[in-house]
C-alpha positions in Angstrom: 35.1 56.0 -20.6 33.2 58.1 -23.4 32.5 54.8 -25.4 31.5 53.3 -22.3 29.0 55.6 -21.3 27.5 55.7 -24.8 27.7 52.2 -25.3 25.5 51.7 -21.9 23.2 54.7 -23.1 22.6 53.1 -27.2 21.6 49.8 -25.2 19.6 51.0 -22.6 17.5 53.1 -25.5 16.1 49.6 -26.3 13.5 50.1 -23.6 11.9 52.7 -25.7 10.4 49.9 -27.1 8.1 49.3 -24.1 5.9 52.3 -25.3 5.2 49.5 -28.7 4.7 47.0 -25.9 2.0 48.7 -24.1 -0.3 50.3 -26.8 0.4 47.2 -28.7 -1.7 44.8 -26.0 -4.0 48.0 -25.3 -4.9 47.8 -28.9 -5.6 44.2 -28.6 -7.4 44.7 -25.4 -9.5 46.8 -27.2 -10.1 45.1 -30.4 -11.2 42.3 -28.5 -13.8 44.6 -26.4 -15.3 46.0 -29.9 -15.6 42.3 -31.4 -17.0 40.9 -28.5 -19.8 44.0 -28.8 -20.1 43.3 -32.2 -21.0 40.0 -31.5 -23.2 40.7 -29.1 -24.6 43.3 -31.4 -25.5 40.5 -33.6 -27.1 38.0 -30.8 -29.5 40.5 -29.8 -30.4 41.4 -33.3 -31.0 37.4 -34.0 -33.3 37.3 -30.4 -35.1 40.5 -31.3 -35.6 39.4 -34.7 -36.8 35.7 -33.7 -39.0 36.9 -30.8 -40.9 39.4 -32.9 -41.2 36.8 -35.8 -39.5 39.0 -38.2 -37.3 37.8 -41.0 -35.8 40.3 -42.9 -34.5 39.9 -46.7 -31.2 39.6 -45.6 -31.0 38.3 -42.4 -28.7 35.2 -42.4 -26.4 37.0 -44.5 -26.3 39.8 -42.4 -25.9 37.8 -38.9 -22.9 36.0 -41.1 -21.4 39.1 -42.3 -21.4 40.1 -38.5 -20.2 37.5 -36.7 -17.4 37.4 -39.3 -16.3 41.0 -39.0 -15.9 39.8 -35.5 -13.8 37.3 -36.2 -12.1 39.6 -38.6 -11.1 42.1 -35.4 -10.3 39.0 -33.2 -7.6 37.9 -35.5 -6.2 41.8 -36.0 -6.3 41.6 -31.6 -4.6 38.1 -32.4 -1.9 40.0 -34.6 -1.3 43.1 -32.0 -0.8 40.6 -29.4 1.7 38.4 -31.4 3.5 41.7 -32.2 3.8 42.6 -28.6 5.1 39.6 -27.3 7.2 39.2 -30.0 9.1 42.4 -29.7 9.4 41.9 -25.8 11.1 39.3 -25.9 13.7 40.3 -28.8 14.1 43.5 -27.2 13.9 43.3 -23.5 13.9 39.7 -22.2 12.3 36.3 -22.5 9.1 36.0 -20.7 9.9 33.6 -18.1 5.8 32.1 -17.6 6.1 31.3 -21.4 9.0 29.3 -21.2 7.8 26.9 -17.9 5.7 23.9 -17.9 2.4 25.7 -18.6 4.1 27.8 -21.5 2.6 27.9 -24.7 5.0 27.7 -27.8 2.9 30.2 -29.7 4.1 32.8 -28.5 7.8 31.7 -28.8 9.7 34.5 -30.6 12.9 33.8 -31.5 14.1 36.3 -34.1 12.5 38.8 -36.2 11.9 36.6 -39.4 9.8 34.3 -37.0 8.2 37.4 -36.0 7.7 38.2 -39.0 6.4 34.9 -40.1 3.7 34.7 -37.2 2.2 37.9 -37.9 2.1 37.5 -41.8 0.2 34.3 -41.4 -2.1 36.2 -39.1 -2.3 39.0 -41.6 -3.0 36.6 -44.4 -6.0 34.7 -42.2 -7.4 38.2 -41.7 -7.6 39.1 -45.4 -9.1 35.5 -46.0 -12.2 36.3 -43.4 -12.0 39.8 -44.9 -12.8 38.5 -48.5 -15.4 36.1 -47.5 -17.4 39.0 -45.6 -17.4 40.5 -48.6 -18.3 38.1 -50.8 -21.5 37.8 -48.8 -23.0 41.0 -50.0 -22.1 40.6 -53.7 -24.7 39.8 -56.3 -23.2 37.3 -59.2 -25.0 38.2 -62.3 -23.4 36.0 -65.0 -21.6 33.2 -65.6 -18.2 34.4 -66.1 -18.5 36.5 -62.6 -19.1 33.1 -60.8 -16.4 32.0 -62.7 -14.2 34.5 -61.1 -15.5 34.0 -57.7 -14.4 30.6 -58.3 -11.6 31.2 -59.3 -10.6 33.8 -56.3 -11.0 31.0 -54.0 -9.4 28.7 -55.5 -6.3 30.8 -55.7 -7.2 30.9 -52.0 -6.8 27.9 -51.1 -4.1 27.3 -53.5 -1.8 30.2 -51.3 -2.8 28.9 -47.7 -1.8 25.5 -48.5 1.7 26.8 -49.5 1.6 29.2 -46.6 0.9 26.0 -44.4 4.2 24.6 -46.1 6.5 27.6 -44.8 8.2 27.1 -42.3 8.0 22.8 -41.6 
């Protein structure tokens, strides 16, 4: 009777991971709310710039740089959500809209390694955009720092063709 109780007590602790649930899509929520201001942020700079005739030094680089920061947070809301679906359905039950006619396999989780897998190609898509907003604001002097920029995204490219491989 002892091991059933604790039995039905160690599985029923597996809702605890609601609380992940929750502040996982509130996160989202609100990294979706702060890049969609940020974009917005960046429209009316463009209007208020073009009405007023003004072109500052660097303005396309700067609208670029914003837009993808944007995109940047997007993909991180992209991740949190991922995560939360994920761990719903390995910890508490299949989410029964995904799974009918209108489903989207996206959000399939099957297993942590799959987990796993989704959100590391997220992850990786995130650092990508995070390097290129970088790479926006930085001043190549000599040859042999182009050659490195070069170089950077080749091994870019190089890693998200094999990360495109994983998995097929």
């Amino acid at each position: 009777m002892i091991e059933k109780l604790f039995e039905g007590a160690i599985w029923r602790s597996r809702f605890i991971v609601l609380l992940a649930v929750i502040f996982g899509l509130l996160g989202a929520v609100i990294l979706f709310v702060v890049a969609s201001m940020d974009i917005w942020g960046v429209a009316v700079y463009t209007f208020d710039t073009i009405i007023t005739h003004a072109h500052p030094e660097n303005f396309h680089e700067d609208i670029v740089a914003g837009i993808i920061g944007a995109v940047d947070l997007y993909l991180i809301a992209v991740v949190m959500f991922i995560f939360s679906f994920g761990i719903y359905e390995l910890f508490i039950s299949d989410i029964d809209e995904a799974s009918g006619k209108s489903g989207s396999q996206i959000l399939a989780i099957h297993s942590l390694d799959q987990l796993k897998d989704k959100i590391a190609k997220v992850i990786v898509m995130v650092l990508v955009v995070n390097f290129f907003q970088r790479v926006l604001h930085t001043n190549f002097s000599t040859p042999l720092e182009m050659l490195y920029f070069a170089g950077s995204i080749t091994a870019l490219s190089v890693g998200l063709y094999f990360l495109g491989k994983v998995g097929k």
